[in-house]
Backbone bond lengths (Angstrom), bond angles and torsions (degrees), N, CA, C in turn:
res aa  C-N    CA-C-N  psi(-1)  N-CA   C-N-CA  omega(-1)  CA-C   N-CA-C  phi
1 X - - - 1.444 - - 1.532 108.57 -
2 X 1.181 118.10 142.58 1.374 133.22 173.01 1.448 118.67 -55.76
3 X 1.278 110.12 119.04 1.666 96.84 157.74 1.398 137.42 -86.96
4 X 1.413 120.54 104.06 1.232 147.10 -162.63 1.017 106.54 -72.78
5 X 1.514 123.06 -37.27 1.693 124.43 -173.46 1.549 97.35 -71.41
6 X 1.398 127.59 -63.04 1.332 129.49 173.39 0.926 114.40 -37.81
7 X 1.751 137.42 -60.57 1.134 134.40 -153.02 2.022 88.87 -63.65
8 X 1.516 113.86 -62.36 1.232 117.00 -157.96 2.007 121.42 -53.24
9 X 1.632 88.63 -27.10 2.073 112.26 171.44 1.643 113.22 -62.02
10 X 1.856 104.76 -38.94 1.721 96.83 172.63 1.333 113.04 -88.84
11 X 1.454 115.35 -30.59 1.561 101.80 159.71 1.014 142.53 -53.95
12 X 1.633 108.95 -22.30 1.655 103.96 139.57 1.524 152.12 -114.01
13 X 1.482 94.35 10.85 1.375 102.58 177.65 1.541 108.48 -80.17
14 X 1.809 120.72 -10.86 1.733 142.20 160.45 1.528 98.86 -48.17
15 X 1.654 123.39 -55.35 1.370 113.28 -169.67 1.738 115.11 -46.57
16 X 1.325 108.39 150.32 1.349 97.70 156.87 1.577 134.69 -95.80
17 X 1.002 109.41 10.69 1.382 125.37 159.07 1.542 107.35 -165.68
18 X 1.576 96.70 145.85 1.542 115.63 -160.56 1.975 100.54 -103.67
19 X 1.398 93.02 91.69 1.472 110.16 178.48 1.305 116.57 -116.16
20 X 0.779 129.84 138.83 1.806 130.77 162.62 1.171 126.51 2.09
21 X 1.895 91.94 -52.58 1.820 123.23 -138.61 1.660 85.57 -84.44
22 X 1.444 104.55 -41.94 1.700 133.97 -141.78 1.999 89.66 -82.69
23 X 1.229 105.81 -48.97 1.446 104.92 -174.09 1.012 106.73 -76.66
24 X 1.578 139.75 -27.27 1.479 126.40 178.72 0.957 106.46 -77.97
25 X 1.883 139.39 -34.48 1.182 138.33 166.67 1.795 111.78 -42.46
26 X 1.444 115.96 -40.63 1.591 125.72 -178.38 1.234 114.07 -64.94
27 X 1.629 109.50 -32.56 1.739 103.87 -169.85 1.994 100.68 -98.69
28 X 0.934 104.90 -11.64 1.896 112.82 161.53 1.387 92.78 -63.78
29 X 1.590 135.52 -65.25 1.112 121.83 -172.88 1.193 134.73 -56.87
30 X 1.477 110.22 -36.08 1.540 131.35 -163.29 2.158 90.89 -83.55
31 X 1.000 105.05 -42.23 1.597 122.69 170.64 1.928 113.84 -35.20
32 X 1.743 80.90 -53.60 1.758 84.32 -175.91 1.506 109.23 -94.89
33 X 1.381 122.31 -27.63 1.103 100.39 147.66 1.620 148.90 -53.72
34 X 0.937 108.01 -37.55 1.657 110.95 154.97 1.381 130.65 -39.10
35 X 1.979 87.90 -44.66 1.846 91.88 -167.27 1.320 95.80 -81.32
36 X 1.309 125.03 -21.24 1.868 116.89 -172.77 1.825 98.41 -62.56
37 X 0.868 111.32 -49.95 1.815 123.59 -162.67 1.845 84.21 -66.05
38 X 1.228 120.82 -62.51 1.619 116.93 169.57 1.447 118.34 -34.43
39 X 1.561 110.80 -55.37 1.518 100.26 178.85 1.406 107.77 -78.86
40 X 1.303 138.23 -8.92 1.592 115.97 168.04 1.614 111.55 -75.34
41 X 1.170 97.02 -61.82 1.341 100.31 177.41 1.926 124.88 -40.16
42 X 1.527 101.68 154.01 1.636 84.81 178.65 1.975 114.94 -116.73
43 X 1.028 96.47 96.04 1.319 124.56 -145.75 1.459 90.38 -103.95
44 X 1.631 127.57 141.84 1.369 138.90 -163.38 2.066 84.78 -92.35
45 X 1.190 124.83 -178.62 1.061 136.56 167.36 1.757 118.14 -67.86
46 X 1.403 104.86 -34.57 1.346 117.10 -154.45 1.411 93.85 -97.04
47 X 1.965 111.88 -30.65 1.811 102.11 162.33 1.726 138.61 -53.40
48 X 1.778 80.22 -34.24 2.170 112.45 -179.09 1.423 99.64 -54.86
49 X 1.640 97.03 -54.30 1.826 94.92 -152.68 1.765 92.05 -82.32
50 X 1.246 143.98 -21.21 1.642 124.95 159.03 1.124 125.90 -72.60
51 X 1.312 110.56 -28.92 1.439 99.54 163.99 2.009 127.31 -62.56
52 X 1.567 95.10 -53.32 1.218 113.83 175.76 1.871 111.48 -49.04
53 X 1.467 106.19 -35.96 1.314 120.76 179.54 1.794 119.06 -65.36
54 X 1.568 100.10 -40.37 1.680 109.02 175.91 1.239 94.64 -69.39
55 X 1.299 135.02 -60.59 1.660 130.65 -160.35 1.782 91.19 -56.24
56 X 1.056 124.97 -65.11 1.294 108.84 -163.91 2.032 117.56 -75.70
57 X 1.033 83.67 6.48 1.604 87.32 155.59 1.566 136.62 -121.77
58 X 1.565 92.59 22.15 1.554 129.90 -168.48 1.517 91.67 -102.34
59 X 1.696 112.28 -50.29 1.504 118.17 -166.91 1.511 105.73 -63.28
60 X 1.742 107.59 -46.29 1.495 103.23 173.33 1.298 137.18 -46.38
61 X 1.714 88.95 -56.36 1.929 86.37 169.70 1.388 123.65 -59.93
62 X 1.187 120.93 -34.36 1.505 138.30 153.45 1.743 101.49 -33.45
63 X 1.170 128.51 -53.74 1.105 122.48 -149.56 1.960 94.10 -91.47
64 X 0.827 103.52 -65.56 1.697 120.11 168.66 1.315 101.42 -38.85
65 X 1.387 142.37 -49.25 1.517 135.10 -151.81 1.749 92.08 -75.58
66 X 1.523 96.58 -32.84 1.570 100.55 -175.31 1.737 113.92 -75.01
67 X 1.057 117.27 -27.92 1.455 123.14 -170.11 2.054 109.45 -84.91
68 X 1.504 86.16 -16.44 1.561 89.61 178.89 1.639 107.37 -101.25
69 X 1.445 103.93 -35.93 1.630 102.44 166.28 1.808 119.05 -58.16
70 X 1.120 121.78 -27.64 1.506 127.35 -154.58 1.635 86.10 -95.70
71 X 1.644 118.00 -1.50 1.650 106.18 -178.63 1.555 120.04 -99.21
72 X 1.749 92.06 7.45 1.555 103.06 -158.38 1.215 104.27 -102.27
């Protein structure tokens, strides 16, 4: 299985500044990258939407790890 948390941590540690605006712009990227590797690949429907599903629950913890770190 893919690591989603990783993939989603260099997609933003690439930004040059770590903003809101800047990280949602990263996970649009990190987003279409996925789906390109999805459309090559020949992947059932039910593979797309779990995969597509870990990445976007990669962004959350991503997003949360940050909202609990910024309280410390």
């Amino acid at each position: 299985m893919e690591d989603y948390g990783n993939f989603v941590r260099i997609a933003v540690e690439a930004i040059p500044e770590n903003t809101a605006i800047a990280r949602a712009t990263a996970y649009v990227r990190a987003r279409q990258a996925i789906q390109r590797q999805l459309d090559r690949g020949a992947f059932d429907e039910k593979t797309r939407q779990a995969i597509i599903g870990r990445l976007e629950d990669a962004i959350l913890d991503f997003e949360a790890a940050l909202l609990v770190n910024s309280g410390q």
